[in-house]
N, C-alpha and C positions, 0 to 999 in steps of 0.2 A: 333342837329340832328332833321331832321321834324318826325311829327308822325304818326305813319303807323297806316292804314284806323282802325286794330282792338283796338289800341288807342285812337281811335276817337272814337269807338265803346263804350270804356270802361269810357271814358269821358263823353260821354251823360248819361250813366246811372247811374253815380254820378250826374250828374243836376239834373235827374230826381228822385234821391233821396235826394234835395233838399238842397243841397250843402255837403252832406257825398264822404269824396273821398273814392275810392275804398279801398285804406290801412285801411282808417277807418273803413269800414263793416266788419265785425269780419264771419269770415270763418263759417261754416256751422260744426256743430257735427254732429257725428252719430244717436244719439237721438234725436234730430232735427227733421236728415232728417226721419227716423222712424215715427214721429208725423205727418211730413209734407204727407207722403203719406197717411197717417189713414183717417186724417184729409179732403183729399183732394177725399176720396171715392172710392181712384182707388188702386186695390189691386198691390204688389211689383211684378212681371211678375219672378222673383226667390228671393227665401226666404233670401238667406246672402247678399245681394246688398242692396244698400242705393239707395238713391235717388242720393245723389254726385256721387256716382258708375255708377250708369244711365248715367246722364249726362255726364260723362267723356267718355261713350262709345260712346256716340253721337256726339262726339269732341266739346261742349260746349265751348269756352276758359274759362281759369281758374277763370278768375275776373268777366265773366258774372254769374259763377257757384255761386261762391261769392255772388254778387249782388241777387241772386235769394236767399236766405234764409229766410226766414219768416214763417208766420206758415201754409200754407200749398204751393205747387207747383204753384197751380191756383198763388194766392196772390203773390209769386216773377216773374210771367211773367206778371201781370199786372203792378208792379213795375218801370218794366224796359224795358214795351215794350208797343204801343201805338196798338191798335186794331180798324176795323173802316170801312168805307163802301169807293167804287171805286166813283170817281168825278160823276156828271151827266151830262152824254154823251150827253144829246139833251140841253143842255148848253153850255157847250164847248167840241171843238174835246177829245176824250180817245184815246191817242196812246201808244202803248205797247210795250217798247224797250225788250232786253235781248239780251245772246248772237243765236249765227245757235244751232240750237239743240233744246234753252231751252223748245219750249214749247208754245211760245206766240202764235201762229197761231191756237194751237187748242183751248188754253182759248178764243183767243177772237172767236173762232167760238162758243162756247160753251155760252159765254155772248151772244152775237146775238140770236143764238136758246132762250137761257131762255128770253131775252124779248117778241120773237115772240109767247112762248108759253103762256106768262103772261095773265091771265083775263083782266087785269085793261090795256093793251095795246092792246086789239083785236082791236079799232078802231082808232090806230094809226098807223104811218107812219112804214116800219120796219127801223132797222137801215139801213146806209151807210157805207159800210166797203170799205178804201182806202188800197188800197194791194202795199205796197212801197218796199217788200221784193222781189227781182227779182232775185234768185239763181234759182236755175234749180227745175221745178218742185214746185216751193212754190205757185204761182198763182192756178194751178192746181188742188195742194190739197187744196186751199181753197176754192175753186171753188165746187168740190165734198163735199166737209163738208156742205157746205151751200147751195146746188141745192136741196134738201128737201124742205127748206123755203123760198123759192122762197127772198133771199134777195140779193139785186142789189151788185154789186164789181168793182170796179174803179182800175184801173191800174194808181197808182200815177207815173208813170215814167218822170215828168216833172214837174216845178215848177206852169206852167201855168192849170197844168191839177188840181193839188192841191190844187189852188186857187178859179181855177171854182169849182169844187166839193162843196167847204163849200161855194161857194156866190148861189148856185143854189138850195142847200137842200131845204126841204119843213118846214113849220113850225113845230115844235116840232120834228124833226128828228133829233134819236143819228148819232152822229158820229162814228165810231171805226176804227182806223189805224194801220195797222199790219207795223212794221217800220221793214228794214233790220237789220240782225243779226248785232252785232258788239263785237269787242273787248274793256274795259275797258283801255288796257294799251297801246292804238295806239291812238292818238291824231286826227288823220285825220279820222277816224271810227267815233268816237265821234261827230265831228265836224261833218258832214254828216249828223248824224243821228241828231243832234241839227237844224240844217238846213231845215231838214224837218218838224219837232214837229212847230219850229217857224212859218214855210211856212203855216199852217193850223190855226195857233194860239191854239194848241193845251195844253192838262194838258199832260203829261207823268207818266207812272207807270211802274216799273219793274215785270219783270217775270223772276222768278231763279227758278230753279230747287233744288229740294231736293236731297240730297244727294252730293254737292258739299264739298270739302274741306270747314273749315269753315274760315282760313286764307281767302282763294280767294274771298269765300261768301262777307265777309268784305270789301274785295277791291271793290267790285261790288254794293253793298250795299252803300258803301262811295262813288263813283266815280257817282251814278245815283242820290243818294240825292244833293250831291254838283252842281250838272246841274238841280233843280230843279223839281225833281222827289219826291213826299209824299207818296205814296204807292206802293204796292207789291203784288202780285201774287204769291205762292208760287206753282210751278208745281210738277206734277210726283211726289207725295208724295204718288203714292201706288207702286212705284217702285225702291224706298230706304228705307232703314233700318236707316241710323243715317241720322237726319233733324237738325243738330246742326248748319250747313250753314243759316238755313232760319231764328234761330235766332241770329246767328251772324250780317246778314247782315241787318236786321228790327231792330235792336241798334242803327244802325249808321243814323236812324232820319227817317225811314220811317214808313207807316202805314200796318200792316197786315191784308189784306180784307179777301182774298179766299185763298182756297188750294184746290187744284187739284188733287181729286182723280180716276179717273177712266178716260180711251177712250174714254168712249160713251158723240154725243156731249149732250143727255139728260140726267140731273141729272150731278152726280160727280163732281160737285162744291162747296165747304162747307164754309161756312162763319166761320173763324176763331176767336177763342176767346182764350179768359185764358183757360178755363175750357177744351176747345178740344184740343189746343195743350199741355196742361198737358195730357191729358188721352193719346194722340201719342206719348208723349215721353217715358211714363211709359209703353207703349205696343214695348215691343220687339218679334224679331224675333223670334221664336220657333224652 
């Protein structure tokens, strides 16, 4: 039988615990997980819940929960999960797959704004955003996001239009390509959208949404690492409650840069670490 994406999931983070397989890592106690939160500075959000407690509300899977035991919370998602910064866009193209919904059109407007607002880039190029997402209205609102900061927007509708874009940029100019929604479990979706990342010579980075199943997270996670994808975006993390998707799917070999927290395109961007997605997991809903 092949193995399903959060197998794959549960696979990498025995590598990464250095050849321990999952059977091996000895389940989490309750005194433990009590230590692990003392420890980790972030008080229990209710008094009779564990930290396993936590996580199981979060739909964690089982063997990632596992895998996370150590002596505090920070410490099991450094374990078992890679943290780390987005490519460099005035290097090579950054295009930003996910599916319609996730989210990617307003992170990458959101990256754009924060370069333009940067000190250390006031006397550079702004970026070039290729807008390859052509569903009704997605031009549009990118358009509005970014009409503030006066930064240019290319309509990739052609292969030739794609090619000219990055042979024309100016020296040192990022790139950033908003790529059409896609489904993971449609072949011809994918295919498209591989089509286009290639057409630019681009790095690709996923954007998922928090709050997804964390089965699908996994599929989604595995199916954009296996086409070459290293990091992730994790979206709309101020508008879910369980974010146990964004580490399901940052298992399966990708790197977690940002989380998205807020609408606005300034600020609400957060450079993800151990330390803050420990403190967001242990912050529940009220």
């Amino acid at each position: 039988m092949q193995d399903s994406p959060s197998d794959t999931a549960s696979q990498k983070v025995a590598e990464r615990r250095q050849g321990t397989t999952p059977d091996g890592v000895p389940a989490p106690d309750r005194a433990q997980d009590k230590d692990m939160a003392a420890t980790s500075g972030v008080a229990l959000p209710v008094s009779h819940l564990t930290v396993e407690d936590i996580l199981r509300w979060h739909s964690v899977p089982q063997p990632l929960i596992h895998a996370l035991a150590g002596r505090t919370l920070a410490d099991g998602l450094t374990n078992i999960l890679s943290f780390g910064a987005l490519p460099d866009a005035t290097q090579t193209p950054l295009a930003f797959g996910g599916a319609s919904g996730s989210g990617k059109t307003l992170v990458l407007a959101k990256l754009a704004a924060r370069y333009i607002l940067a000190e250390e880039h006031k006397d550079s190029p702004p970026p070039l955003i290729i807008a390859c997402d052509h569903t009704a209205g997605s031009f549009a609102k990118l358009s509005a996001l970014l009409q503030p900061y006066n930064i240019p927007i290319i309509q990739g509708s052609t292969s030739e239009i794609l090619a000219d874009a990055v042979q024309h940029r100016e020296p040192g100019q990022p790139i950033l390509v908003d790529l059409p929604g896609i489904c993971v479990y449609s072949p011809g979706s994918m295919a498209k959208m591989l089509q286009r990342v290639e057409r630019v010579g681009a790095t690709l980075s996923l954007v998922l949404p928090a709050g997804l199943d964390a089965e699908e997270s996994a599929d989604i996670g595995y199916a954009f690492a296996q086409r070459g994808a290293t990091t992730m975006v994790a979206s709309k993390m101020d508008q879910a409650g369980r974010v146990g998707g964004i580490i399901a799917a940052a298992a399966c070999g990708l790197t977690l840069t940002y989380g998205s927290c807020s609408s606005s395109i300034v600020g609400g961007l957060v450079p993800l670490n151990a330390s803050v997605l420990a403190n967001r997991l242990l912050t529940l809903p009220s």
